[in-house]
N, CA, C and O atoms as a DFTB+ gen file, in Angstrom:
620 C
 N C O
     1  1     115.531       2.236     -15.330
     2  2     115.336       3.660     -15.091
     3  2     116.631       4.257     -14.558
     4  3     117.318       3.756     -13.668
     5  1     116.888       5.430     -15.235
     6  2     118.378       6.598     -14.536
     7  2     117.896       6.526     -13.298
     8  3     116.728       6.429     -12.920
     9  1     119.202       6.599     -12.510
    10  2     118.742       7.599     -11.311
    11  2     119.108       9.097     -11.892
    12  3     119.187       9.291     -13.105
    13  1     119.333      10.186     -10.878
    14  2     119.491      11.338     -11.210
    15  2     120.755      11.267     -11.745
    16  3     120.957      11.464     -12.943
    17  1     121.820      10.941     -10.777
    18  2     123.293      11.170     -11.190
    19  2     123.586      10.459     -12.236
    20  3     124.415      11.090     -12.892
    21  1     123.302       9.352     -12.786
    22  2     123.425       8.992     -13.897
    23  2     122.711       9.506     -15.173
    24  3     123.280       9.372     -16.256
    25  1     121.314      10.172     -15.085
    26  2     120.591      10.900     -16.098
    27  2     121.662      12.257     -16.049
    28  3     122.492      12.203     -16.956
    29  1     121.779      13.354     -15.232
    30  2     122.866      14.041     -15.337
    31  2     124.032      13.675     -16.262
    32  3     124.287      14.369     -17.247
    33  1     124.751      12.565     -15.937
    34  2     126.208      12.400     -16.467
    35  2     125.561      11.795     -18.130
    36  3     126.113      12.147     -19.172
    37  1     124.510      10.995     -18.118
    38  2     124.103      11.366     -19.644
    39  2     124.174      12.652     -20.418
    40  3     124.899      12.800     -21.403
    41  1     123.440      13.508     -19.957
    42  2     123.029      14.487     -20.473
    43  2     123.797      15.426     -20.908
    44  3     123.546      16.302     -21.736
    45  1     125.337      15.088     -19.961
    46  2     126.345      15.865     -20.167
    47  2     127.518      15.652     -21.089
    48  3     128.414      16.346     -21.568
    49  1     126.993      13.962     -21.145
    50  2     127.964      13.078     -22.276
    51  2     127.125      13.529     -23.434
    52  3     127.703      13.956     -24.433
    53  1     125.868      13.476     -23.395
    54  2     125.591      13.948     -24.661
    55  2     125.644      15.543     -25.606
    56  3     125.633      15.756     -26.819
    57  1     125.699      16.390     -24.518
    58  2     126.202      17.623     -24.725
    59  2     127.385      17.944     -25.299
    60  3     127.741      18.832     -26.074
    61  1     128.043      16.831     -24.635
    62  2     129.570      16.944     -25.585
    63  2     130.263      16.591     -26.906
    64  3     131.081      16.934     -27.759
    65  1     129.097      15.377     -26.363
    66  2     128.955      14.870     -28.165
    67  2     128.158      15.613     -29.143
    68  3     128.459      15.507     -30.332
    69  1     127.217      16.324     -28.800
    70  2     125.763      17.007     -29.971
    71  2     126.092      18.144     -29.512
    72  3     125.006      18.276     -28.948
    73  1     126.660      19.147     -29.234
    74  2     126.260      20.871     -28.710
    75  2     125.134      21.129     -29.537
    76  3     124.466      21.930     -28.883
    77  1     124.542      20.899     -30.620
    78  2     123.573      21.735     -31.456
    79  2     122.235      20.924     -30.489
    80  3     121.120      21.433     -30.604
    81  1     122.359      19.895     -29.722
    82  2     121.503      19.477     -29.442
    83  2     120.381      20.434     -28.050
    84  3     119.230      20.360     -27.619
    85  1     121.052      20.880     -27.920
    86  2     120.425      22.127     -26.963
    87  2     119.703      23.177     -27.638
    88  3     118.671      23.652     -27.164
    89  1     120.338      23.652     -29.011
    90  2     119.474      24.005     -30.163
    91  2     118.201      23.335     -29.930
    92  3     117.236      23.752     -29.290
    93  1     118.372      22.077     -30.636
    94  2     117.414      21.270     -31.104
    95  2     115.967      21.179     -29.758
    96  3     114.802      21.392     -30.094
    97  1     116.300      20.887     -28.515
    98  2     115.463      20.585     -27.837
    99  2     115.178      21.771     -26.943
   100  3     114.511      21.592     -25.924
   101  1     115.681      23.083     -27.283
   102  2     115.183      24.515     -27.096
   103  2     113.568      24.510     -27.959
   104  3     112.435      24.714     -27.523
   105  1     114.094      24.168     -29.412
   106  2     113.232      24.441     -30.200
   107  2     111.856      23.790     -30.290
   108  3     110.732      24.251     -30.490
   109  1     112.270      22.707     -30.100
   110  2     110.941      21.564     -29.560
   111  2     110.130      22.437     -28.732
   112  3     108.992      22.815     -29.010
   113  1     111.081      22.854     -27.260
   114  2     110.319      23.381     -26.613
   115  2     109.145      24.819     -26.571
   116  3     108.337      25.260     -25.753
   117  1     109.709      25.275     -28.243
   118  2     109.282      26.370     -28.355
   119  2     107.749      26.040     -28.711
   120  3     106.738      26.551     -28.229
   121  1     107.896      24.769     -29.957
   122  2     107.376      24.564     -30.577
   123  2     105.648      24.348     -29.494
   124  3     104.664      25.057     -29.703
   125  1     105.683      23.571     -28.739
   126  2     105.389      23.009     -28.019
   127  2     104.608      23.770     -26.442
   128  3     103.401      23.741     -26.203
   129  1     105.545      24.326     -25.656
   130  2     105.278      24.805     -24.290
   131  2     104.422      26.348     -24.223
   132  3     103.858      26.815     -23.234
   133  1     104.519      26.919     -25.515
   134  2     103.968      28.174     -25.080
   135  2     102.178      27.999     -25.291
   136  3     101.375      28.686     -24.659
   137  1     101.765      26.886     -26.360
   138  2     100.726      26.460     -26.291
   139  2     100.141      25.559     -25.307
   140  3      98.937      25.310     -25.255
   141  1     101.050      25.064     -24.506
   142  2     100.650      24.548     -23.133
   143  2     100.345      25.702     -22.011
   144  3      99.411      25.569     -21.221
   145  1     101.066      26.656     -22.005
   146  2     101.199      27.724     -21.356
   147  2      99.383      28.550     -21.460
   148  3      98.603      29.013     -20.628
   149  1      99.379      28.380     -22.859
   150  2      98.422      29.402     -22.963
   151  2      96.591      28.359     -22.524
   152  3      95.576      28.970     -22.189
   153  1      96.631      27.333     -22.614
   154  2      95.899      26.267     -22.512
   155  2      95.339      26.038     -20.935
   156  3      94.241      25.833     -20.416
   157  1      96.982      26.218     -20.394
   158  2      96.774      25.816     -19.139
   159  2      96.035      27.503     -18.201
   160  3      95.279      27.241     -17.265
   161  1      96.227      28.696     -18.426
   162  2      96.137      29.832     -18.440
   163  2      94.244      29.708     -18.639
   164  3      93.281      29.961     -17.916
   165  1      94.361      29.393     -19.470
   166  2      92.850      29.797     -19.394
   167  2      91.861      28.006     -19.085
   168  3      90.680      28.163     -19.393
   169  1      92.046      27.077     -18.770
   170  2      91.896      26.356     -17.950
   171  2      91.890      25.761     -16.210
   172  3      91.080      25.140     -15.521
   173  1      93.253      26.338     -15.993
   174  2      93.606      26.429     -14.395
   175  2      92.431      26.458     -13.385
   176  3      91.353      27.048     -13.315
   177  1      93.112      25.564     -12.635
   178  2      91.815      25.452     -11.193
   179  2      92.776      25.994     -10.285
   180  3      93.996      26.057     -10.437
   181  1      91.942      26.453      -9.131
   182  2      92.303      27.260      -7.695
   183  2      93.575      25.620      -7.179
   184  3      94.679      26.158      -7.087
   185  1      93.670      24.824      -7.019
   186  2      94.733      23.901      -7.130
   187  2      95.683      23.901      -7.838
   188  3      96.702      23.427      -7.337
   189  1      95.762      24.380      -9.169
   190  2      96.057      24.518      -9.993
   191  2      97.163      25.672      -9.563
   192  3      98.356      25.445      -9.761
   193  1      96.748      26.864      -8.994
   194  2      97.317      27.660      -8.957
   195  2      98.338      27.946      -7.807
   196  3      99.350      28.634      -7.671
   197  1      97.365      26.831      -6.811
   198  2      98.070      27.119      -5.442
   199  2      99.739      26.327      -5.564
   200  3     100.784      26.782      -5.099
   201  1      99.564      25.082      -6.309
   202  2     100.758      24.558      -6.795
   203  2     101.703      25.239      -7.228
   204  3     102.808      25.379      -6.703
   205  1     101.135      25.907      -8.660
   206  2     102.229      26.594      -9.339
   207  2     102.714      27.961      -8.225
   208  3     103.629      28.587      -8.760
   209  1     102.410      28.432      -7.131
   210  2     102.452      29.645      -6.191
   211  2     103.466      29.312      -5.715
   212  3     104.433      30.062      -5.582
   213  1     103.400      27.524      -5.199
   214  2     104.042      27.025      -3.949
   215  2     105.365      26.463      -4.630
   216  3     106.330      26.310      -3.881
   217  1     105.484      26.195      -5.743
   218  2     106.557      25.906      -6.848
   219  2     107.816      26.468      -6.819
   220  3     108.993      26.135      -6.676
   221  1     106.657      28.126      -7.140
   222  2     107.764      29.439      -7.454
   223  2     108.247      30.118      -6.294
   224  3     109.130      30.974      -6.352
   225  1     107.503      29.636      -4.906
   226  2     108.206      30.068      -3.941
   227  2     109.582      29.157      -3.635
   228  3     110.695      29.567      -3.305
   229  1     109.106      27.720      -3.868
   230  2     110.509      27.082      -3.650
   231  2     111.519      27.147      -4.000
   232  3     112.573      27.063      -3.370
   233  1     111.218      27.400      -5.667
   234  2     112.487      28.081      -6.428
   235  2     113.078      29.128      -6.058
   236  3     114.262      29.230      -6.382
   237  1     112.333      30.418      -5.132
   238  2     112.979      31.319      -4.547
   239  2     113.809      31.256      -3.431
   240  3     114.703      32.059      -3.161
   241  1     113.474      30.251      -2.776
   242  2     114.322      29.961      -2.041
   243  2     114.925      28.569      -1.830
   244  3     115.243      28.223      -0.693
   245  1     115.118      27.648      -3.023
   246  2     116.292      26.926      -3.232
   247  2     117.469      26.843      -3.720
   248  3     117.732      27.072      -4.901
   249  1     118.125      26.574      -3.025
   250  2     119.909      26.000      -3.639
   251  2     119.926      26.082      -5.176
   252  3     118.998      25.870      -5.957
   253  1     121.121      26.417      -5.413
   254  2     120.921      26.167      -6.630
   255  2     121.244      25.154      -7.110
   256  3     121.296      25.267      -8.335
   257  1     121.577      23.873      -6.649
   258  2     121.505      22.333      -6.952
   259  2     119.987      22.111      -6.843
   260  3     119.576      21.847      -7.973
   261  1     119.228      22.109      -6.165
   262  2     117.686      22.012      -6.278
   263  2     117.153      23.025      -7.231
   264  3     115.926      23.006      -7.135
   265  1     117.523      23.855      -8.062
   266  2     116.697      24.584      -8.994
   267  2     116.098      23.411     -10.083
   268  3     114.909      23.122     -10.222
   269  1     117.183      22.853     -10.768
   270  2     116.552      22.239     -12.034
   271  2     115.482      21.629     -11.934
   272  3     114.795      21.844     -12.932
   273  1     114.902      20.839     -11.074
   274  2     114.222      19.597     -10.031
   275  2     113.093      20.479      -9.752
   276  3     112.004      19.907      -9.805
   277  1     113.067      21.779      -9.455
   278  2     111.699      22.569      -8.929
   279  2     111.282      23.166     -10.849
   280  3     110.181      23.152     -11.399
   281  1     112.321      23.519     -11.290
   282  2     112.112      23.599     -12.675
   283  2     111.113      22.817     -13.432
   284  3     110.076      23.210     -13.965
   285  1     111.693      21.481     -13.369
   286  2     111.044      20.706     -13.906
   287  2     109.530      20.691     -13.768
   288  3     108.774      20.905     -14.715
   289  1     109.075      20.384     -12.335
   290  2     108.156      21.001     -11.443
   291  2     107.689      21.844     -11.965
   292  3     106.621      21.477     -12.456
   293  1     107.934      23.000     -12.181
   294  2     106.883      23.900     -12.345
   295  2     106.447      23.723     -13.266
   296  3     105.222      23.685     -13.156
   297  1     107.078      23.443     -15.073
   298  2     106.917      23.087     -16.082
   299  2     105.790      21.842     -16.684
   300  3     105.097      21.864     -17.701
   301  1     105.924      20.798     -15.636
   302  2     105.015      19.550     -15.522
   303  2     103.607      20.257     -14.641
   304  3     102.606      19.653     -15.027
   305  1     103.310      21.116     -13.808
   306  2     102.486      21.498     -13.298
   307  2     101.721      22.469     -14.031
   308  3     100.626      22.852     -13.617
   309  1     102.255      22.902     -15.135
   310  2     101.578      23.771     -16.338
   311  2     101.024      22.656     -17.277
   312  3     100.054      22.985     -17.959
   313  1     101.519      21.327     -17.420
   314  2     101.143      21.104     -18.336
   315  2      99.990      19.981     -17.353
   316  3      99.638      18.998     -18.005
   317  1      99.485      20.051     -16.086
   318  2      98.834      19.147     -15.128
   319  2      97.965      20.426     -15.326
   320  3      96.835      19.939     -15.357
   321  1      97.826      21.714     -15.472
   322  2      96.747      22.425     -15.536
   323  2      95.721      22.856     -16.678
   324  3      94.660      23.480     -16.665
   325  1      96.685      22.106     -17.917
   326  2      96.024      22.023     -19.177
   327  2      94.425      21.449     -18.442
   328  3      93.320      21.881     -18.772
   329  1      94.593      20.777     -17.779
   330  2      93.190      19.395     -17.626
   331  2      93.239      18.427     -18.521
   332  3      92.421      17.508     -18.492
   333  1      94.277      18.511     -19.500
   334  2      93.889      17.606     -20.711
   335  2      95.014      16.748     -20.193
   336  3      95.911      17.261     -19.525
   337  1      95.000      15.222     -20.528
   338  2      95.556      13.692     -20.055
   339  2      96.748      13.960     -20.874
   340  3      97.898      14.133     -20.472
   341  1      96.260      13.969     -22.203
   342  2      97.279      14.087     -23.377
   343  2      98.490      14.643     -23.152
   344  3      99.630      14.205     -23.002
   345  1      97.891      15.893     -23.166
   346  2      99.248      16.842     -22.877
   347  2     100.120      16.725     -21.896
   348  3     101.333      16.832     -22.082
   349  1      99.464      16.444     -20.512
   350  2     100.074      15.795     -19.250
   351  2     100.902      14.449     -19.672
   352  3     101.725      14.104     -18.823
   353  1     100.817      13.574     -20.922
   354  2     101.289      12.227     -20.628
   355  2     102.469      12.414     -21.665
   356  3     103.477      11.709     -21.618
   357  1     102.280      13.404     -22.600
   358  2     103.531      13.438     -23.010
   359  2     104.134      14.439     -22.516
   360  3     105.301      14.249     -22.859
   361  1     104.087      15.685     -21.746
   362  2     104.942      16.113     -21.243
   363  2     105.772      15.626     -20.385
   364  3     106.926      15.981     -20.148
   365  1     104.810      14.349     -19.672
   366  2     105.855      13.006     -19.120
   367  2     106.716      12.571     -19.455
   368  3     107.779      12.519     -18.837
   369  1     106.360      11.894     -21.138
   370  2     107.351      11.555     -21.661
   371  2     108.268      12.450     -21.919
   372  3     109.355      11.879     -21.833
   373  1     108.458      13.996     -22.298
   374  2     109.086      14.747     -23.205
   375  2     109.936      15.045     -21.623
   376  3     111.003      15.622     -21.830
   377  1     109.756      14.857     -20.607
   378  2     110.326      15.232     -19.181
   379  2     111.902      14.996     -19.384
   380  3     112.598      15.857     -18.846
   381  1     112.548      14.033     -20.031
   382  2     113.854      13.643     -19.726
   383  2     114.148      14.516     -21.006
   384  3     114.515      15.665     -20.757
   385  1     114.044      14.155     -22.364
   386  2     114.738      15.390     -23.194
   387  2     114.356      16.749     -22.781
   388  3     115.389      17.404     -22.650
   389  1     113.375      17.408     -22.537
   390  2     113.428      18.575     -21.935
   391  2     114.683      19.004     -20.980
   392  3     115.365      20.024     -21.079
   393  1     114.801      17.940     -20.024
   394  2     115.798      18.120     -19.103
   395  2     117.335      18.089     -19.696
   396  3     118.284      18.174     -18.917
   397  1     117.505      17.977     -20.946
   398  2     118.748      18.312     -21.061
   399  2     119.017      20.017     -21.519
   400  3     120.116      20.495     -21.798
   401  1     118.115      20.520     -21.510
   402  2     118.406      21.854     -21.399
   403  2     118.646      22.868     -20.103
   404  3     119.134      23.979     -19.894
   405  1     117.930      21.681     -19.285
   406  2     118.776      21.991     -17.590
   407  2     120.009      21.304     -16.768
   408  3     120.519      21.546     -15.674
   409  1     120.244      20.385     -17.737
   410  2     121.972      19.663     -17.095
   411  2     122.463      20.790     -16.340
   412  3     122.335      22.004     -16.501
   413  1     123.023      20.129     -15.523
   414  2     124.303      20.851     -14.202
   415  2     125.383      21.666     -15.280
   416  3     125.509      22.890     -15.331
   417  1     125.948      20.902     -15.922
   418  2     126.661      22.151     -16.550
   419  2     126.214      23.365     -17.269
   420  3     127.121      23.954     -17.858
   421  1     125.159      23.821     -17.350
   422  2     123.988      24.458     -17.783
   423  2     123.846      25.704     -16.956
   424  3     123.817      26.778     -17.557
   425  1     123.751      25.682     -15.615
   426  2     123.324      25.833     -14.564
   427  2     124.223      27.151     -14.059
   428  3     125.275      26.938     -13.456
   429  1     123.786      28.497     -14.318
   430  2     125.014      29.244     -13.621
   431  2     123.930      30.130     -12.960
   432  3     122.775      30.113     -13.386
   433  1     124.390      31.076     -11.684
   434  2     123.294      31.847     -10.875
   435  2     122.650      32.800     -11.847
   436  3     121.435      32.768     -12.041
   437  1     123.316      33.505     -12.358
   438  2     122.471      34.272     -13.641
   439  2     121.622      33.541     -14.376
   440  3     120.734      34.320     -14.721
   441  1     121.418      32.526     -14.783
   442  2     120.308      32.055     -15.716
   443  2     119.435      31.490     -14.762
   444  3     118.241      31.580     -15.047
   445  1     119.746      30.895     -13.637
   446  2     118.551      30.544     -12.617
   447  2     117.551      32.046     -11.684
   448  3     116.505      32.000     -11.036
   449  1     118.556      33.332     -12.056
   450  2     117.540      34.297     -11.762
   451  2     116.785      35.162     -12.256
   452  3     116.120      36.118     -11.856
   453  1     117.133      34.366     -13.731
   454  2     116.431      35.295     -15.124
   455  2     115.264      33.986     -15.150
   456  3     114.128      34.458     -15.109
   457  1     115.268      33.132     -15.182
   458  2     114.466      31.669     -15.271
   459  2     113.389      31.692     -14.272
   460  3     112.268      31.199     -14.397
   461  1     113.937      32.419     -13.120
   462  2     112.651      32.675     -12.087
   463  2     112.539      33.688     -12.143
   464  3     111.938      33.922     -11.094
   465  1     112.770      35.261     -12.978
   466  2     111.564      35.693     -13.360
   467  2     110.812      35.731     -14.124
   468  3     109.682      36.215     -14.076
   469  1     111.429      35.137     -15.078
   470  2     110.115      34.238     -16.194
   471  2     109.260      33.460     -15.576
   472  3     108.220      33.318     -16.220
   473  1     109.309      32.696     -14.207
   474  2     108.836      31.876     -14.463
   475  2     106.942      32.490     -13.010
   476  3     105.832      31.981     -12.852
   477  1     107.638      33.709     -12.390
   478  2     106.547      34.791     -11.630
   479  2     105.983      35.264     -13.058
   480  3     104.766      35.093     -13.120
   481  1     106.445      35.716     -14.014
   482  2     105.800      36.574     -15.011
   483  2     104.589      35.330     -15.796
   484  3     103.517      35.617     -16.328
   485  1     105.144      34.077     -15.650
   486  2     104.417      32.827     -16.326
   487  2     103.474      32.868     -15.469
   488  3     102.316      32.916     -15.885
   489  1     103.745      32.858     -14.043
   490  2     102.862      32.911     -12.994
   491  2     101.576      33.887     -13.118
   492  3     100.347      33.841     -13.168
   493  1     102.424      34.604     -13.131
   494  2     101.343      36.555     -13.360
   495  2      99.807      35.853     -14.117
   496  3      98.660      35.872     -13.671
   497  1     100.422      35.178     -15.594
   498  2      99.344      35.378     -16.663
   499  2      98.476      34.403     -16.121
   500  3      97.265      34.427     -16.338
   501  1      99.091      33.457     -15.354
   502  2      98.062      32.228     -14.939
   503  2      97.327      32.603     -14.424
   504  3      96.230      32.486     -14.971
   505  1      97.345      33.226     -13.209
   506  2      96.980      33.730     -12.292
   507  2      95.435      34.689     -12.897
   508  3      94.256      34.695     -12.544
   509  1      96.332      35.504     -14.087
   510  2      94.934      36.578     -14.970
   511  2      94.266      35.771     -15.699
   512  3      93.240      36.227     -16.204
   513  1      94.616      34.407     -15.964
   514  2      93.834      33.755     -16.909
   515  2      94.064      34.561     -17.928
   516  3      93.095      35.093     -18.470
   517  1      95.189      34.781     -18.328
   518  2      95.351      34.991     -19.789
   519  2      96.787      34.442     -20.500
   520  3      98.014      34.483     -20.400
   521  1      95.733      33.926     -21.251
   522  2      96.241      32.854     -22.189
   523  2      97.476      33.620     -23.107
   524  3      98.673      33.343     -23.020
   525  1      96.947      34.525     -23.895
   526  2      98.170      35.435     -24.811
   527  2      99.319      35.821     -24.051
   528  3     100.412      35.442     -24.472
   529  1      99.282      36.331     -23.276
   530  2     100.016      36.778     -21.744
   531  2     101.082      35.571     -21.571
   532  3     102.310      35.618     -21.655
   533  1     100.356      34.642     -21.342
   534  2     100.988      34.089     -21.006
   535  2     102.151      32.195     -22.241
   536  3     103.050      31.384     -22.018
   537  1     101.198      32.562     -23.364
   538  2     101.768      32.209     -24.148
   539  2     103.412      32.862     -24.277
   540  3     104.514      32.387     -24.000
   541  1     102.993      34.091     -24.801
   542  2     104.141      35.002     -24.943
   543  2     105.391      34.833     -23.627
   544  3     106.546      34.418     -23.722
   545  1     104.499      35.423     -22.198
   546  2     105.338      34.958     -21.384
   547  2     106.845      33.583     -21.578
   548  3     108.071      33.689     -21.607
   549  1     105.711      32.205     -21.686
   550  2     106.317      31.364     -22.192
   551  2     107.882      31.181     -22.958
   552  3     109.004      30.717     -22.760
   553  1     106.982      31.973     -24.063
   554  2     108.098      32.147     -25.304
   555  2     109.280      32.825     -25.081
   556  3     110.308      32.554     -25.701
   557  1     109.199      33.786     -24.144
   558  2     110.122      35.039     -23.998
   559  2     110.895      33.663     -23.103
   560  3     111.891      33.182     -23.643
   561  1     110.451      33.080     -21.818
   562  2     111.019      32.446     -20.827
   563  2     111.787      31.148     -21.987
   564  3     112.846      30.696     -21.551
   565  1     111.444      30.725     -22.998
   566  2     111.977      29.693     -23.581
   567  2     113.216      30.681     -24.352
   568  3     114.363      30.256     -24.220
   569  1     113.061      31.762     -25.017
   570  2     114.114      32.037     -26.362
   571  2     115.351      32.018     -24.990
   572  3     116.396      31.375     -25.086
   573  1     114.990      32.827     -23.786
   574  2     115.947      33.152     -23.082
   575  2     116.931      31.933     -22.330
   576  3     118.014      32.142     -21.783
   577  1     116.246      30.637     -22.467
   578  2     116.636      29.768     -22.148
   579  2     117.654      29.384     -23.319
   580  3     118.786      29.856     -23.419
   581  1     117.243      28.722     -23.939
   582  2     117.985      28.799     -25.273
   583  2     119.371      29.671     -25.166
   584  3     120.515      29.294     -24.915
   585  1     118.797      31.102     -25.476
   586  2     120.138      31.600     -25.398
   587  2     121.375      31.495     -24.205
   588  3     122.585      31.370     -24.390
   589  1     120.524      31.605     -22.752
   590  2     121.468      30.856     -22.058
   591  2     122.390      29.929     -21.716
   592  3     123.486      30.001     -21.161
   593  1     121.503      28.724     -22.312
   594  2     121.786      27.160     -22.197
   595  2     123.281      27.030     -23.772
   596  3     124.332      26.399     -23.890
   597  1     122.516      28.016     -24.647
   598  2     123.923      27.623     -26.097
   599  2     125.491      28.506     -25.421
   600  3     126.687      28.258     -25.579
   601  1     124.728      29.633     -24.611
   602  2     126.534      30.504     -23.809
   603  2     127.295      29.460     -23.386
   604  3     128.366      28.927     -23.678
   605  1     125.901      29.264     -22.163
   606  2     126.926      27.757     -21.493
   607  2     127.502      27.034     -22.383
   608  3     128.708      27.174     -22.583
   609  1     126.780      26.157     -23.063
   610  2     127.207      24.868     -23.567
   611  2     128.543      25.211     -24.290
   612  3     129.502      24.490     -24.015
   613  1     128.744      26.332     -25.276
   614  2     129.674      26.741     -25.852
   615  2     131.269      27.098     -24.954
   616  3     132.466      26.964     -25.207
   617  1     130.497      27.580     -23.885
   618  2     131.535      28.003     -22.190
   619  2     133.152      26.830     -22.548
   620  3     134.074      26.784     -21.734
């Protein structure tokens, strides 16, 4: 198993080698998270929610070396509110390629304060139990990632 600093310095060796690869695992994520989003939205338990609350407060007030790490977090806690095993066990697995769209070199204060308000607005729909809401939410919070993550990488 990586530790962090070594999953990092992967992620960054591989960035250098693949740039389209941030493409690639944007798109996965598209494919993928906004139907978790919308699943978990109209599933969610009062636990469920208090997590994702206590998430997005941390992200508000963490470092921005601790963003990616509460990121992750919040992302795995959407897919822990599906209720469904499935979805929870591969979003497990999908946890480390996902994360190369948050590598440290990735990482600038502007995209961590556009990322947390996607990620209150993700909040919002949970919260209404709505699923469309928050699908969309999702989507908007993923294209914007994407486009962030290809500025950087290109940087």
């Amino acid at each position: 198993m990586l530790d962090d600093k070594r999953l990092t310095e992967y992620f960054e060796r591989m960035l250098l080698a693949k740039p389209g690869r941030i493409r690639e695992v944007v798109e996965f994520r598209m494919v993928v998270e906004p139907g978790v989003a919308a699943l978990a939205a109209s599933r969610r338990s009062e636990g469920d929610l208090a997590r994702l609350r206590k998430l997005v407060e941390r992200q508000q007030a963490a470092p921005a070396e601790d963003y990616a790490e509460l990121d992750a977090k919040f992302h795995m806690a959407l897919a822990r509110a599906t209720g469904n095993e499935v979805v929870w066990e591969m979003a497990a697995v999908l946890h480390d390629l996902a994360g190369e769209s948050r590598a440290a070199p990735l990482i600038s204060r502007e995209r961590l304060e556009a990322s947390l308000r996607d990620h209150v607005r993700i909040l919002k729909a949970i919260e209404d139990a709505d699923p469309e809401a928050c699908r969309e939410a999702m989507r908007s919070h993923l294209e914007n990632v994407g486009r962030k993550a290809g500025d950087s990488a290109r940087a």
